[in-house]
C-alpha positions as CSV (number, residue, x, y, z in Angstrom):
1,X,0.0,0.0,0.0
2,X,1.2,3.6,-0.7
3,X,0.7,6.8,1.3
4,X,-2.0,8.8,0.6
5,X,-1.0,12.5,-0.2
6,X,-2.1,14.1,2.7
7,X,0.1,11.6,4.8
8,X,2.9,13.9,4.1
9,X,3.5,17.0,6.2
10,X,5.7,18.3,3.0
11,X,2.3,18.1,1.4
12,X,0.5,20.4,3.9
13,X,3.6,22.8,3.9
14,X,3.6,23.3,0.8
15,X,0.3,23.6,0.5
16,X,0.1,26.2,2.5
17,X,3.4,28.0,1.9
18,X,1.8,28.4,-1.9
19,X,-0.9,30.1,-0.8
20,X,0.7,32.5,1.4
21,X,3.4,33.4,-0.9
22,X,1.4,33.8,-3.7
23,X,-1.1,36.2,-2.3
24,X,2.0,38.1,-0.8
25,X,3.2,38.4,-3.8
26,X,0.1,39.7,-5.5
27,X,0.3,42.2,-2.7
28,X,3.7,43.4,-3.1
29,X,3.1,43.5,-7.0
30,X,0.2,46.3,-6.2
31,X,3.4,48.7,-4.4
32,X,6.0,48.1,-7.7
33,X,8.0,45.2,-6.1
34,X,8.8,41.6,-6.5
35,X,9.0,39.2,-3.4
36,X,13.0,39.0,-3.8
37,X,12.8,43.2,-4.0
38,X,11.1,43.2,-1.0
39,X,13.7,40.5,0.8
40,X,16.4,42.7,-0.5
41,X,15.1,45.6,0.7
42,X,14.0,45.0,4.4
43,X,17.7,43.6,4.2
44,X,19.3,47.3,3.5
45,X,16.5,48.5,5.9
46,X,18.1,47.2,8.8
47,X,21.9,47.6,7.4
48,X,21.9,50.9,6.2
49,X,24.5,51.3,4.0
50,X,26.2,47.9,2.9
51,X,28.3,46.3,0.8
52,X,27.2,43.7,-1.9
53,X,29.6,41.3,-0.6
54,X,27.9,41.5,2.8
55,X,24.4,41.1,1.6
56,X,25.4,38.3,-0.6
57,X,26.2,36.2,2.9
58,X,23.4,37.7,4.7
59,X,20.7,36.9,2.0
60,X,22.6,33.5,1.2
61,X,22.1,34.9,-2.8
62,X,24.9,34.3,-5.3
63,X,26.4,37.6,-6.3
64,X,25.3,37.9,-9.9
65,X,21.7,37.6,-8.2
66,X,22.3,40.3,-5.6
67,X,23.8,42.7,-8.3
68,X,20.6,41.3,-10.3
69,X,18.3,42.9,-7.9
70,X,20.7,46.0,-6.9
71,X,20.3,47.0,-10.4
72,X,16.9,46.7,-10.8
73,X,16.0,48.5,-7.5
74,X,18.6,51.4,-8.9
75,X,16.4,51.8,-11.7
76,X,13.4,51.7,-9.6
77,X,15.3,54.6,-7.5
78,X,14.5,53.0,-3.9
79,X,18.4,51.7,-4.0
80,X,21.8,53.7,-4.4
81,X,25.1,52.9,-5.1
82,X,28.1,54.7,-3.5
83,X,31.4,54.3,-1.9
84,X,31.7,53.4,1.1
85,X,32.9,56.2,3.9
86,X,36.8,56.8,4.0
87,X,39.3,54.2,4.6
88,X,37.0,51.3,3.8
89,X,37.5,49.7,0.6
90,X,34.4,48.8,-2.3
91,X,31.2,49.8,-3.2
92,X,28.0,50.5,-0.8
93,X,24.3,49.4,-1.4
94,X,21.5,51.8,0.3
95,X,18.2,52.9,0.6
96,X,16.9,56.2,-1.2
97,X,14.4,57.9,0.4
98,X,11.3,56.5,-1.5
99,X,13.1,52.9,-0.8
100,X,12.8,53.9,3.0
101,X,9.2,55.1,2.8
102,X,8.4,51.7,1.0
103,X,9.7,49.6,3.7
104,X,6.9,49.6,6.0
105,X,4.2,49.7,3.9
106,X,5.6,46.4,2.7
107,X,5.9,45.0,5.9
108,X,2.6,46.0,7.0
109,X,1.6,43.8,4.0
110,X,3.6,41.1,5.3
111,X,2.0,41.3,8.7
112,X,-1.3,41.6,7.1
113,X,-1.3,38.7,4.8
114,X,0.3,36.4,8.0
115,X,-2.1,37.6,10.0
116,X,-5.1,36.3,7.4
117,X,-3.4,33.1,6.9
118,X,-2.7,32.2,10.5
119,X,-5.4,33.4,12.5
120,X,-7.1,30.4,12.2
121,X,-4.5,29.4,15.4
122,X,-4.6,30.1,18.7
123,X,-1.8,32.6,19.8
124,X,0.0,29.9,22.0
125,X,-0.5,27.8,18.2
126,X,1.0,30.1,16.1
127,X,3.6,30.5,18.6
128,X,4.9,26.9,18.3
129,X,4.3,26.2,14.8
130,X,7.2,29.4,14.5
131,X,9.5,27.5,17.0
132,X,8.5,23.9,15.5
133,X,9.6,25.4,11.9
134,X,12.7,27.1,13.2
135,X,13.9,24.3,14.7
136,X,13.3,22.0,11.5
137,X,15.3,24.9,9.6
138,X,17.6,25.1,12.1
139,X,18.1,21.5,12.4
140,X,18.8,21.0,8.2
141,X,20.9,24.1,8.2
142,X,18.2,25.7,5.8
143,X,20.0,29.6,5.7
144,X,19.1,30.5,2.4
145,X,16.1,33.3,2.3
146,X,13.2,32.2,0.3
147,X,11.9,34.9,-2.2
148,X,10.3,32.8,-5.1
């Protein structure tokens, strides 16, 4: 006999993951950005000012893919290139001022859409599926941000 489906707890993850990534990115589409734009930029929100090279390990992103996104949020004009302050060495990635403004309306989407999809739990619920999830990530070394 084989398993059914929904034996598998990969099944129901992904199941659900779909549907809350795709609505958030439906949302994030209505402000001008792209799920990886939006990764990329609550990155530099909490950096400041940073260099490629440093948000290539933090996002866990190849380089060609940061540079990728860096050039596309240039053109959009909510990223800036520069170099960096004296006696340090390389280019710098930062917000512009809309980029900042754009921020927290995009994380107020974020909470939003989490807030849709999970209220269906109990607080004390929600609060171990987060520590039951971490711990699986933690415990397969899963470092590498999600942004499809």
């Amino acid at each position: 006999m084989i398993s059914d489906l929904g034996d598998h707890l990969g099944y129901w993850m992904r199941t659900v993951s779909n549907a809350v990534s795709l609505r958030f990115a439906r949302q994030v589409e209505t402000e001008g950005a792209t799920v990886a734009e939006w990764v990329f930029l609550r990155r530099l929100y909490d950096a400041g000012a940073i260099t490629p090279a440093a948000l290539t390990e933090r996002m866990g992103m190849t380089k060609g893919a940061i540079s990728k996104l860096a050039d596309r949020l240039v053109e959009k004009q909510l990223v800036e290139r520069g170099e960096m302050a004296r006696g340090q060495r390389g280019q710098r990635l930062a917000l512009t001022r809309a980029g900042r403004a754009l921020v927290p309306r995009l994380a107020a989407l974020a909470d939003r859409n989490d807030a849709d999809f999970f209220d269906v739990l109990a607080p004390a619920e929600r609060d171990e599926l987060g520590r039951l999830l971490r711990k699986i990530a933690a415990g397969r070394n899963l470092t590498e941000i999600p942004i499809d």
